[in-house]
LUMKE-976131 format. One line per field, with one value per residue (C-alpha): x, y, z; residue in three letters; residue number from 1. Coordinates in Angstrom, 2 decimals, m for minus. Example, Ala and Ser with C-alpha at 12.3 -4.5 7.8 and 13.67 -1.06 7.14 Angstrom:
px c(12.30,13.67) .
py c(m4.50,m1.06) .
pz c(7.80,7.14) .
type c(Ala,Ser) .
seq c(1,2) .
end
This chain:
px c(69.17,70.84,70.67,68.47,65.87,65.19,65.36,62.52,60.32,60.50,59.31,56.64,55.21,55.72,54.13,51.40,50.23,50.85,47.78,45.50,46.30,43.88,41.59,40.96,40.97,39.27,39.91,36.56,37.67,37.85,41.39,43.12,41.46,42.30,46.14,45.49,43.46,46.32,49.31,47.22,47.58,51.57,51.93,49.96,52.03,49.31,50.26,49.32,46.01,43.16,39.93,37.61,36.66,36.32,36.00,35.91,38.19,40.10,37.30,38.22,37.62,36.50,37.13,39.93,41.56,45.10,46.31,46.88,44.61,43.99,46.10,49.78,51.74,53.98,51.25,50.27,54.32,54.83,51.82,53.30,56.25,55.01,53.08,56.27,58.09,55.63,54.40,51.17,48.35,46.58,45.96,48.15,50.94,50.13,50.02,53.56,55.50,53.35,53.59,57.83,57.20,55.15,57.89,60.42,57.84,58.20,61.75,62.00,59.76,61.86,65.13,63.83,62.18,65.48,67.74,65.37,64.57,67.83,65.37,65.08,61.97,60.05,61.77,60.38,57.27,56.86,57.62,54.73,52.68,52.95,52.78,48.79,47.95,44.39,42.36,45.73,45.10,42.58,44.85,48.76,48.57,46.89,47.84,47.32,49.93,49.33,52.52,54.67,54.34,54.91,58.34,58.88,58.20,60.31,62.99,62.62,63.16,66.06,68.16,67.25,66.70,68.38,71.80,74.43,73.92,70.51,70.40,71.07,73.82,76.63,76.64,76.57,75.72,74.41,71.97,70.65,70.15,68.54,66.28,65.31,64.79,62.28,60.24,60.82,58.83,56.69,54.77,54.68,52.69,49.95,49.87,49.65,53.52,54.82,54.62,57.53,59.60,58.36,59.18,62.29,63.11,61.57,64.10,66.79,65.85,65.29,68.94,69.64,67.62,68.60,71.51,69.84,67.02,69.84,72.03,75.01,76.19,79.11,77.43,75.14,76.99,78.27,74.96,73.69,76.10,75.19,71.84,71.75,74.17,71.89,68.85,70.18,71.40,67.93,66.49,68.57,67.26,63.46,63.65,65.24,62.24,59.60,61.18,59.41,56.05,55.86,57.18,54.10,51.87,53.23,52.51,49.17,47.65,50.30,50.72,53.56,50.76,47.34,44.74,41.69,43.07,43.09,39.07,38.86,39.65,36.21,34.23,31.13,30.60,32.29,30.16,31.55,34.25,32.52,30.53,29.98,31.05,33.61,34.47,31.51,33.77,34.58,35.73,32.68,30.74,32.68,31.74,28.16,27.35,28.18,30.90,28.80,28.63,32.60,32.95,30.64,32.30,36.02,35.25,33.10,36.15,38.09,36.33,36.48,40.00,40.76,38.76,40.87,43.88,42.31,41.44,42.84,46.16,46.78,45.02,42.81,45.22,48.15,47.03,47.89,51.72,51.77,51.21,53.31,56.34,55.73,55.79,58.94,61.18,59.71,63.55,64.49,64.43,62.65,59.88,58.87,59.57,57.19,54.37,54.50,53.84,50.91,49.73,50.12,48.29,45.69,45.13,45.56,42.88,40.65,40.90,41.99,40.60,38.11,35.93,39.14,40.63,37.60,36.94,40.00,42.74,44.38,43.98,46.44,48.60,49.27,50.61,54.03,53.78,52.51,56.50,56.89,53.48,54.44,57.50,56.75,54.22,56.72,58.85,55.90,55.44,59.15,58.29,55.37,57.76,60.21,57.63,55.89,59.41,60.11,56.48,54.79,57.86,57.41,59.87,61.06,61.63,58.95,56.14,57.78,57.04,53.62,52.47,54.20,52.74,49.38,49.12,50.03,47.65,45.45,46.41,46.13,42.75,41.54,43.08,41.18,37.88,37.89,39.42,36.93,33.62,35.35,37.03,35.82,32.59,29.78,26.95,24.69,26.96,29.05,32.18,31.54,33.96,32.17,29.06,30.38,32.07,28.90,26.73,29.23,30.13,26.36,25.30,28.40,26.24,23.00,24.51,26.40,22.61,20.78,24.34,25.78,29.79,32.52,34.73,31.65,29.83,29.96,28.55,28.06,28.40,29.25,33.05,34.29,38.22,36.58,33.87,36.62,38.29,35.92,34.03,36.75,34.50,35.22,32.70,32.20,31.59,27.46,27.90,27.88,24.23,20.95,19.69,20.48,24.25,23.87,22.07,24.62,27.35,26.12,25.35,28.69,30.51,27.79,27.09,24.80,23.74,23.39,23.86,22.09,23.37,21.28,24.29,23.82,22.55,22.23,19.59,17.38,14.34,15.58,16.38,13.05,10.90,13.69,10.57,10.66,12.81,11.24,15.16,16.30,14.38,14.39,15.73,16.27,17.09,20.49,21.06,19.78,21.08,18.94,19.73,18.72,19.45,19.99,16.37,16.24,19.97,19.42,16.43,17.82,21.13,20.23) .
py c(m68.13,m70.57,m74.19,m73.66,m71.32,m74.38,m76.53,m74.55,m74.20,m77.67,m78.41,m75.51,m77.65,m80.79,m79.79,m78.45,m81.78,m84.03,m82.03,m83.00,m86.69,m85.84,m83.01,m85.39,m89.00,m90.45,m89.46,m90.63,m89.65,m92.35,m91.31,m91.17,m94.36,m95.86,m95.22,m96.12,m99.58,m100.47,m99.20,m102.10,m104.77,m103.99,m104.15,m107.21,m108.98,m109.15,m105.67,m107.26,m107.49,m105.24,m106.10,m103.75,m102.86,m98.88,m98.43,m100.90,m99.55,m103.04,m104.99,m106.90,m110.21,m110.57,m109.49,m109.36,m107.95,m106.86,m103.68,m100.58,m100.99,m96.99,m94.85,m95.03,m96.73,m94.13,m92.89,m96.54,m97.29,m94.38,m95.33,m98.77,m97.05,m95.64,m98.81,m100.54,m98.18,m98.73,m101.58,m101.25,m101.01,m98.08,m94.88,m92.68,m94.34,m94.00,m90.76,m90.07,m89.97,m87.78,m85.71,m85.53,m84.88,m81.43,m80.33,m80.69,m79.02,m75.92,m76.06,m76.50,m73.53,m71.48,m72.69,m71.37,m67.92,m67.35,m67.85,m65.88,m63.23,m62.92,m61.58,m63.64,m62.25,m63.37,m66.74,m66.83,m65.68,m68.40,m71.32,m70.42,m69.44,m73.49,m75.15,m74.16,m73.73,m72.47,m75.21,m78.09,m78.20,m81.21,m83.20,m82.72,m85.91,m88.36,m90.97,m88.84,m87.49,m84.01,m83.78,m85.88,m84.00,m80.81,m82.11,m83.73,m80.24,m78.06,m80.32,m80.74,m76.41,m76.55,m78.72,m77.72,m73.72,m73.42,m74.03,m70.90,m73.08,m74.43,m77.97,m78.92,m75.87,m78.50,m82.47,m83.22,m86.89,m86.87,m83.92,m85.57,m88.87,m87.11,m85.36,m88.62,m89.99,m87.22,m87.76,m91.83,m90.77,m88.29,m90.82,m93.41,m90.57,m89.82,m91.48,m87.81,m87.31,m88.49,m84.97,m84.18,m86.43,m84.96,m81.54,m82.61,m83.89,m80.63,m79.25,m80.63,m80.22,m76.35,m76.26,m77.11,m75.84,m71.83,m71.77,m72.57,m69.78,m67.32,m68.58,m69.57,m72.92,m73.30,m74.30,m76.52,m79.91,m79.64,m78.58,m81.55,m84.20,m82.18,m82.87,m86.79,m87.41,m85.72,m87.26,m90.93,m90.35,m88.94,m92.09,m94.25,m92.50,m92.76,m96.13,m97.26,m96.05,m97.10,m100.36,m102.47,m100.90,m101.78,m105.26,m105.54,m104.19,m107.19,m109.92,m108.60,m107.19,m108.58,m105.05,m102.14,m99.34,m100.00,m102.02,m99.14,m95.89,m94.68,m94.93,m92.24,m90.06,m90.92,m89.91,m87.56,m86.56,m87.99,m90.58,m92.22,m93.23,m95.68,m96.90,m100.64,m102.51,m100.20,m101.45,m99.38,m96.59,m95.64,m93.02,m93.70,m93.09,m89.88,m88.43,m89.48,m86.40,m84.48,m81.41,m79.01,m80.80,m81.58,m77.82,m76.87,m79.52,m78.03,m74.33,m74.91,m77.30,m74.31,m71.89,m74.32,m74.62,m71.12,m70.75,m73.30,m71.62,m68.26,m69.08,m72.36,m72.47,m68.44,m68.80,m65.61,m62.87,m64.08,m64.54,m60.79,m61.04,m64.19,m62.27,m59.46,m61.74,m63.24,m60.25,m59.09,m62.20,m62.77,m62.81,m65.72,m69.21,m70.97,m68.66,m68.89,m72.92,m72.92,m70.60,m73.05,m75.61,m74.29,m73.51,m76.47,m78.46,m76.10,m76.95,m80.96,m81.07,m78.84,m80.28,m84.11,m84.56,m82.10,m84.34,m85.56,m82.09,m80.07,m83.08,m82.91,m83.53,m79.84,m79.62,m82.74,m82.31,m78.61,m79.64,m79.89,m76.21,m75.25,m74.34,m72.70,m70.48,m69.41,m68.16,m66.51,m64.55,m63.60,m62.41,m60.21,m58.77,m58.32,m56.18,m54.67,m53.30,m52.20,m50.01,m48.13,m47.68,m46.16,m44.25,m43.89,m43.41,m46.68,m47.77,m51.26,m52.90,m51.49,m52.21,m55.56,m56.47,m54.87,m56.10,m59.46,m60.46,m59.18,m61.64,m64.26,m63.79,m63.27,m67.11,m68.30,m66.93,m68.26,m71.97,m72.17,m70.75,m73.57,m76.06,m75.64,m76.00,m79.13,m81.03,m80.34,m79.18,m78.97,m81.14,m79.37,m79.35,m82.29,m82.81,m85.14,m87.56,m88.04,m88.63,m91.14,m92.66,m92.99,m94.46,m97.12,m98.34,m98.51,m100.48,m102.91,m103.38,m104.17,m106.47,m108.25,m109.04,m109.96,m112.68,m110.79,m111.79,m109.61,m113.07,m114.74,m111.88,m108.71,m105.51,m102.61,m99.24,m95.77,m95.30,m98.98,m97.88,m96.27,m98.90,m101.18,m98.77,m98.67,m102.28,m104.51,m105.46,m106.21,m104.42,m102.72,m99.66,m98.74,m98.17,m94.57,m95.73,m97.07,m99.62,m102.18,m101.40,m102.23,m105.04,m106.49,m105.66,m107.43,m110.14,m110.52,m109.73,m112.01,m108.86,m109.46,m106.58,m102.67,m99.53,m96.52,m93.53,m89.82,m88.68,m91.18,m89.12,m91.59,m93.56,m90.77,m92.65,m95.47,m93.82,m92.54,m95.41,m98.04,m100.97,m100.44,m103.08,m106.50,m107.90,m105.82,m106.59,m103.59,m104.27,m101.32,m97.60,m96.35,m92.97,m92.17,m94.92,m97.64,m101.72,m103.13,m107.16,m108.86,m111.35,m114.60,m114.05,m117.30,m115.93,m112.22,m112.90,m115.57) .
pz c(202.32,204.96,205.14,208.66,206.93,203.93,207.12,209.30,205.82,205.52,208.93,208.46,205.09,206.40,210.34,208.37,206.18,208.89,210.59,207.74,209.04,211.91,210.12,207.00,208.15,204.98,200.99,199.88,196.31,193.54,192.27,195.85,197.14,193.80,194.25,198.26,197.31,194.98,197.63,199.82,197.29,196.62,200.55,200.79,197.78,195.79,193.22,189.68,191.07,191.01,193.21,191.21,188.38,188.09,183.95,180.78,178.71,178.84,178.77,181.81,182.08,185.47,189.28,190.40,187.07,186.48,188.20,186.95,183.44,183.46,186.11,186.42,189.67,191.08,193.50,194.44,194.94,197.08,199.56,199.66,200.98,203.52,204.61,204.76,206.67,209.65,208.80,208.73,205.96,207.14,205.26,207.58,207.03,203.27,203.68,205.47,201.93,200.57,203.92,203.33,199.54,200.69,203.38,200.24,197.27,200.29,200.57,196.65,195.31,198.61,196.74,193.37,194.34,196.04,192.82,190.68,192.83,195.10,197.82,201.23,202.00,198.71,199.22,202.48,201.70,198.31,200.14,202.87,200.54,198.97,202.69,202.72,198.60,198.58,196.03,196.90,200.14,200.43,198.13,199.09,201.85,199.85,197.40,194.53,191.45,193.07,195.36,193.16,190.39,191.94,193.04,189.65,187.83,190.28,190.10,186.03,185.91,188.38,186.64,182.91,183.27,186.39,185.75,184.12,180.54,179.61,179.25,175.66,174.98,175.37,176.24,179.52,179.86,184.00,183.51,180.71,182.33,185.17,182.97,181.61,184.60,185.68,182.48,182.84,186.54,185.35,183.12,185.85,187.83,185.07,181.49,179.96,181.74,178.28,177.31,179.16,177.29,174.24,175.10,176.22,172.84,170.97,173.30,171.97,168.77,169.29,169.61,166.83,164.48,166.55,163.97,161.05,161.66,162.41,159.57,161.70,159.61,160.86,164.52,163.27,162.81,166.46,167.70,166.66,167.72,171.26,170.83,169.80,172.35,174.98,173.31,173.72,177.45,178.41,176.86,178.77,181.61,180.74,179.88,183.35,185.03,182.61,181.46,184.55,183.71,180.13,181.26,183.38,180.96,178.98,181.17,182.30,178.77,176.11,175.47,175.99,177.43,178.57,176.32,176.11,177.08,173.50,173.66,175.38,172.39,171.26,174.74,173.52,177.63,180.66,181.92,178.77,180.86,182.69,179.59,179.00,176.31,176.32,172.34,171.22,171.82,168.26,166.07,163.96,167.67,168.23,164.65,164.92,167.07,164.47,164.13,165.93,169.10,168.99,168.39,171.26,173.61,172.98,172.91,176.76,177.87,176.51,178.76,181.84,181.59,181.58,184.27,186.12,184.93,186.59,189.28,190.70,188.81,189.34,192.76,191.60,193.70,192.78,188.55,187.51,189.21,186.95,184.07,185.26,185.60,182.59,180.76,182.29,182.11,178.72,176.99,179.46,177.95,180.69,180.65,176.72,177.89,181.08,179.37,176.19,178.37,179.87,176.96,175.32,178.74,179.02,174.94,174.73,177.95,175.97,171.82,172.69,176.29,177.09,179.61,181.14,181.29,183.01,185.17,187.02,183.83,183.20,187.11,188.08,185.11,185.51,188.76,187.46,186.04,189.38,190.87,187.64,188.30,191.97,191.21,188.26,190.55,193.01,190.42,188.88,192.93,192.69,189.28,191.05,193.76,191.38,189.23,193.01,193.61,190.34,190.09,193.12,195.44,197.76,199.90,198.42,202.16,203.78,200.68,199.93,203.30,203.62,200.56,200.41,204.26,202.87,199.91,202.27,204.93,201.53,200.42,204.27,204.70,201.27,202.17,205.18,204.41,201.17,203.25,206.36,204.29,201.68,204.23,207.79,207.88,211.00,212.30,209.54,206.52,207.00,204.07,201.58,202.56,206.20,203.96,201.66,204.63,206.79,203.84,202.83,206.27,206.83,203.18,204.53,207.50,206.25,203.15,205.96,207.40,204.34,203.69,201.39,201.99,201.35,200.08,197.86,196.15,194.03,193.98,191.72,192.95,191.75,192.97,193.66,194.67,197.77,198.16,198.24,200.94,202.90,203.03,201.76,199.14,195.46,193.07,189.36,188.53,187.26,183.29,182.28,180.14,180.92,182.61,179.71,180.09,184.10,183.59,180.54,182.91,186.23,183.96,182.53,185.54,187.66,189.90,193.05,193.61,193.08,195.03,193.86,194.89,194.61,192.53,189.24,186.67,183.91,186.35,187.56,186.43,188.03,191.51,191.55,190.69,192.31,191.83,188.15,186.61,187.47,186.82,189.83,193.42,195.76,198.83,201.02,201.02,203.45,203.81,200.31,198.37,197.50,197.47,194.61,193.51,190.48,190.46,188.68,187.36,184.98,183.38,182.88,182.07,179.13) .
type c(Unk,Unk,Unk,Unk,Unk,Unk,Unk,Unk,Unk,Unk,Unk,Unk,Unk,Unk,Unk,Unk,Unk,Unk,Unk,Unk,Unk,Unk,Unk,Unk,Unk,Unk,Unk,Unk,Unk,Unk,Unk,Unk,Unk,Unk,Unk,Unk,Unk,Unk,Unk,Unk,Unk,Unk,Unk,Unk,Unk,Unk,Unk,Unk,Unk,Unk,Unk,Unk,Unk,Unk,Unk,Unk,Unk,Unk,Unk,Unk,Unk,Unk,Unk,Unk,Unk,Unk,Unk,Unk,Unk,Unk,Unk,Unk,Unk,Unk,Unk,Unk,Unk,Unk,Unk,Unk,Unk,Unk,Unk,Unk,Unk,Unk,Unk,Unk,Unk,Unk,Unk,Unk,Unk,Unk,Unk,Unk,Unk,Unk,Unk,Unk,Unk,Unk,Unk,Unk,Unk,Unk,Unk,Unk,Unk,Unk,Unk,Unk,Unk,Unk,Unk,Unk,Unk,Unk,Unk,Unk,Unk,Unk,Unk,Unk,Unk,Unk,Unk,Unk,Unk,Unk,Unk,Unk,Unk,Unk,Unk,Unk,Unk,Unk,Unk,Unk,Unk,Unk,Unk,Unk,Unk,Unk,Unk,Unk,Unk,Unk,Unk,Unk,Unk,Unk,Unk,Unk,Unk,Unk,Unk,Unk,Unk,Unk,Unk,Unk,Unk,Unk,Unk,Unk,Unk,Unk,Unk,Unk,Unk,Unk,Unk,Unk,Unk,Unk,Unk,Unk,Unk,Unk,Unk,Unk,Unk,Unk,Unk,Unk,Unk,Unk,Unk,Unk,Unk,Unk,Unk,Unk,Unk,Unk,Unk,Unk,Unk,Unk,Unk,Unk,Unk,Unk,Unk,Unk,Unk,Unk,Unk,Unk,Unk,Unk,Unk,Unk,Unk,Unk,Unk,Unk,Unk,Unk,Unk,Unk,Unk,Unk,Unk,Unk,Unk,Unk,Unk,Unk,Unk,Unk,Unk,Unk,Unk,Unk,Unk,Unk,Unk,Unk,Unk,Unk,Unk,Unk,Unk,Unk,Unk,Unk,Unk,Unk,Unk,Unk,Unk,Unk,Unk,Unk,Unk,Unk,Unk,Unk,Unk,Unk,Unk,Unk,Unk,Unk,Unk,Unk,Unk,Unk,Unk,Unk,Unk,Unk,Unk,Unk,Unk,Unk,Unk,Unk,Unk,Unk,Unk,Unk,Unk,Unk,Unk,Unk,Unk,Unk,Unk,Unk,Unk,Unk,Unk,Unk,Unk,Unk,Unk,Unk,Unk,Unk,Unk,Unk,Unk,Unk,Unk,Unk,Unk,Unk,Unk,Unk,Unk,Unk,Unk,Unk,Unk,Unk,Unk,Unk,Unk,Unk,Unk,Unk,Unk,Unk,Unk,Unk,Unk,Unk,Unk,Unk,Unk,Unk,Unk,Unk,Unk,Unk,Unk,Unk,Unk,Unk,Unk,Unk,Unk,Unk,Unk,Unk,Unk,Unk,Unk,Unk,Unk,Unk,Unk,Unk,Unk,Unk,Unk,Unk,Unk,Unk,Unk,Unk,Unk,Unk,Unk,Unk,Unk,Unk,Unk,Unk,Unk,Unk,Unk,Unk,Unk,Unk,Unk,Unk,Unk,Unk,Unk,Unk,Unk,Unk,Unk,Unk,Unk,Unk,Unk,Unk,Unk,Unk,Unk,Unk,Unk,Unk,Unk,Unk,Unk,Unk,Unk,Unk,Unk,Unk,Unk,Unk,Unk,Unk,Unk,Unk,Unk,Unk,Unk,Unk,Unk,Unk,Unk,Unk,Unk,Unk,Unk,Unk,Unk,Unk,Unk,Unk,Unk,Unk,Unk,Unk,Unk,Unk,Unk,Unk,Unk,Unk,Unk,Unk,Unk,Unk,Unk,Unk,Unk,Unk,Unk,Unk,Unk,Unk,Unk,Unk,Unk,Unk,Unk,Unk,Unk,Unk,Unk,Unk,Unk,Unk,Unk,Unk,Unk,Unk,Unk,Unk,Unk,Unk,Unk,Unk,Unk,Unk,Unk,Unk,Unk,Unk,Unk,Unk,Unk,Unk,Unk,Unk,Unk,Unk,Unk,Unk,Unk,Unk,Unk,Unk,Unk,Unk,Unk,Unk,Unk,Unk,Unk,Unk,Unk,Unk,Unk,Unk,Unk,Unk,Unk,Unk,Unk,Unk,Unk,Unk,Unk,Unk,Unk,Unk,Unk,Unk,Unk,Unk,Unk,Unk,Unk,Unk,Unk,Unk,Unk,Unk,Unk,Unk,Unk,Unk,Unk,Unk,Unk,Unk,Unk,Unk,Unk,Unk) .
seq c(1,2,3,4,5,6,7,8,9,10,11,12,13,14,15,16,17,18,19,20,21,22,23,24,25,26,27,28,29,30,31,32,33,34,35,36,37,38,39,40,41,42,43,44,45,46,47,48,49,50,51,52,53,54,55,56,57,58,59,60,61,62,63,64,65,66,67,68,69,70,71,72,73,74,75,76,77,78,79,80,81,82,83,84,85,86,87,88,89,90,91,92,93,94,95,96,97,98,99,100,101,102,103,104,105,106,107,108,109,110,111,112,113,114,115,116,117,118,119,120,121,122,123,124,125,126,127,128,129,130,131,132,133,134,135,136,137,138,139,140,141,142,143,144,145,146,147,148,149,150,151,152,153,154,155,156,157,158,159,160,161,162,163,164,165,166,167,168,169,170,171,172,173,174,175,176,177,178,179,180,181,182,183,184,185,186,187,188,189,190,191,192,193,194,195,196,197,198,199,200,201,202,203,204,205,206,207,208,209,210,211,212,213,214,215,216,217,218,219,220,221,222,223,224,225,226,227,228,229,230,231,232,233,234,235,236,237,238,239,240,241,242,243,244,245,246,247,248,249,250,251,252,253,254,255,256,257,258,259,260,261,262,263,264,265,266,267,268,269,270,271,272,273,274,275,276,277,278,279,280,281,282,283,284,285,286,287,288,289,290,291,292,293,294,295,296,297,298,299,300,301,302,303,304,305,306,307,308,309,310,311,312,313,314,315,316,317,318,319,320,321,322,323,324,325,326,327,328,329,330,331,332,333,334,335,336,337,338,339,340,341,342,343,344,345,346,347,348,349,350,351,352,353,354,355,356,357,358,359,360,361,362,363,364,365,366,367,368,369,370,371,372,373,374,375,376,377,378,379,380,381,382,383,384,385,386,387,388,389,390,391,392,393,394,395,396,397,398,399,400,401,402,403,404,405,406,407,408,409,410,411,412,413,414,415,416,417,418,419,420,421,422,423,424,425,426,427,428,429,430,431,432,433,434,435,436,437,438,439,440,441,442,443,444,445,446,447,448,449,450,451,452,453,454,455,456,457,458,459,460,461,462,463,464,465,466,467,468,469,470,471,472,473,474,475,476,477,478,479,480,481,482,483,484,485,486,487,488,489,490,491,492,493,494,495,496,497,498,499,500,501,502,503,504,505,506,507,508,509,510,511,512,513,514,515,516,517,518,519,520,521,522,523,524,525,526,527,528,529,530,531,532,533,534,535,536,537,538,539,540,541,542) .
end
């Protein structure tokens, strides 16, 4: 492959997210207007702050509350980027590092099918195949950890597996600093990125203990000075790029990681998440639903993850090459490495975090095994080739070509079809985002009429990051219980008001009888969601 052909795939990838600019105007997704909110508030010099409160796992004391208590920075830092590059706050310009990041991920994965495959054509074919990913699509131009990670976790395989020795076979002091630099930035992406550095250190490890198994003592002392030595540089690397977040989880929690996030360990369903006081999440909580229920809850989130791993992950056609190429470069190192790691993902968001995991957990993590997955698949078509060849007397360049244009236009045809009805929709069927977008802009509206100000009062809603988006308006999130929790958290949080949406399961009674709580005065209904204030505050909240 030349220099130009990386160059034109870049442009392909790149050309091809800066039209979802114009085809998807508006996230309308809690995690990507999150990291977009919080990209605002680093442009506007205001980044320790956080003008919502989404969960209360923290136990916040009050709006606004310090930044960051949940997700990690690096998407929020790269949006603010791109704001400051133009100079403007708006969610395009957000958008244009993430944009860049998908023309590289292209030119990456291109890089990587070419060195394992030696073919031009599958190269080719790989890195189009990753400008338009089938279930990615709708998420590679946001603010999200999506198109990070994927560069994070194609870069992490290049420079350990890629090289003629596998990292940790001698010292080599840069490559290990780099390494720990790519783990130091996978955890700012997503708190669960520590397992990187873990694996990076079982790595290490691995080395030495080779020898032992096989009984070759005279190796061992040397392997291990190799592996301290590399241990100690990758730290230094890590702890360059996480040193400034644990400082600021200092000053705004007194603590080195987030005050909270280890409740969610004790989460009997998802809505949990949101629950309020968050301190009642307890081990003693967890336990109380007995071990049949925790059994029941893994072995489904065990299910739903291998479904995502089917179908989403593998991308459905391209899942039996995976496990084609799999089985044939079983002997290499970095495939018992990558395959370890999947495993071990697909188990941690199904034993530890299995409402996080099928909720959207296994799918943003596994990100970072995604370059690992496509060109393991193209490696498996490069096996299927091999075998016709061998059996059924194809004719490698002619079959490679037919078949390999045939899965694309397979993955093409898929991407569009999923990315027509999620994202662009008709007058009938509109996407979700136009819906969300409509509704909110509207309740801004009317709560602007009834004196409701955006400076002087507080809602709360279902999904306050995009609220927030949206309306410029600070809120909390509705508590994942009944209407006690809502009402203890307005009360504490000195909420105005409340905007129920058709979508908030844990208040179906509520939503249909919205006159039933004499603490909470009807107001209106908009487009499905009714208006609902806080009556008498003095007397309720006593």
């Amino acid at each position: 492959m030349k220099r130009v052909h990386y160059f034109i795939l870049g442009l392909i990838g790149a050309g091809i997210a800066a039209m979802m600019l114009w085809t998807q105007p508006v996230a309308a997704v809690m995690d990507s207007d999150y990291y977009y909110a919080l990209g605002q508030q680093i442009f506007w010099g205001r980044g320790g702050e956080q003008p919502f409160i989404w969960n209360y796992l923290a136990d916040p004391k009050g709006v606004p509350m310090p930044a960051f208590d949940y997700w990690m920075p690096l998407p929020a830092v790269l949006a603010a980027i791109g704001m400051w590059l133009v100079g403007t706050p708006a969610l395009w310009a957000a958008r244009l590092p993430f944009v860049a990041l998908h023309g590289v991920n292209v030119v990456l994965v291109a890089y990587w099918v070419f060195r394992k495959t030696g073919q031009r054509l599958l190269a080719w074919l790989g890195g189009l195949a990753v400008s338009f990913p089938i279930f990615y699509a709708g998420f590679i131009t946001f603010p999200e950890s999506f198109t990070p990670i994927v560069t994070l976790g194609t870069l992490y395989f290049i420079l350990v597996c890629g090289a003629e020795r596998i990292w940790g076979e001698r010292a080599e002091v840069l490559r290990s600093l780099s390494v720990g630099v790519l783990c130091g930035l996978f955890h700012l992406s997503r708190a669960d990125g520590v397992v990187w550095l873990l694996a990076s250190i079982f790595l290490q490890v691995g080395m030495v203990l080779k020898p032992m198994i096989s009984k070759q003592v005279s190796g061992i002392p040397r392997k291990m000075r190799v592996a301290i030595l590399n241990i100690l540089v990758m730290g230094v690397g890590y702890g360059l790029m996480i040193t400034p977040w644990l400082w600021h989880n200092l000053q705004a929690f007194g603590t080195l990681f987030q005050p909270g996030s280890g409740r969610v360990l004790w989460l009997r369903e998802y809505n949990e998440l949101f629950y309020y006081p968050a301190s009642q999440l307890t081990f003693e909580h967890w336990i109380g639903q007995g071990w049949g229920a925790i059994i029941k809850d893994r072995l489904w989130a065990l299910g739903q993850n291998l479904l995502t791993a089917i179908a989403v992950q593998g991308q459905v056609v391209f899942f039996p090459l995976i496990i084609w190429g799999i089985v044939k470069t079983w002997p290499r190192f970095e495939t018992r490495f990558g395959f370890g790691m999947w495993l071990g993902m697909g188990l941690i968001f199904s034993l530890v975090f299995p409402f996080a995991g099928v909720r959207g957990g296994f799918f943003h993590s596994g990100a970072a095994l995604q370059p690992f997955l496509w060109v393991l698949g193209w490696q498996g078509f490069q096996a299927l080739i091999e075998w016709g060849t061998q059996h059924r007397r194809w004719q490698p360049k002619v079959s490679q070509g037919f078949l390999g244009v045939g899965i694309l236009l397979i993955v093409f045809a898929a991407s569009a079809v999923i990315y027509f009805q999620r994202y662009i929709g008709d007058e009938e069927r509109p996407p979700a985002w136009q819906v969300t977008q409509d509704r909110y802009m509207a309740i801004n509206h009317k709560l602007s009429d009834w004196g409701f100000s955006p400076e002087s009062s507080l809602g709360a809603v279902n999904n306050p990051p995009t609220f927030f988006v949206l309306t410029h308006r600070s809120s909390i999130v509705i508590p994942g219980g009944d209407v006690s929790q809502l009402l203890a958290a307005m009360c504490r949080y000195q909420a105005d008001y409340v905007i129920l949406e058709p979508d908030q399961i844990n208040l179906d009674t509520l939503y249909a009888n919205p006159t039933s709580v004499e603490a909470l005065k009807y107001l209106d209904t908009v487009q499905g969601a009714h208006i609902l204030a806080l009556e008498d505050a003095e007397k309720t909240c006593r």
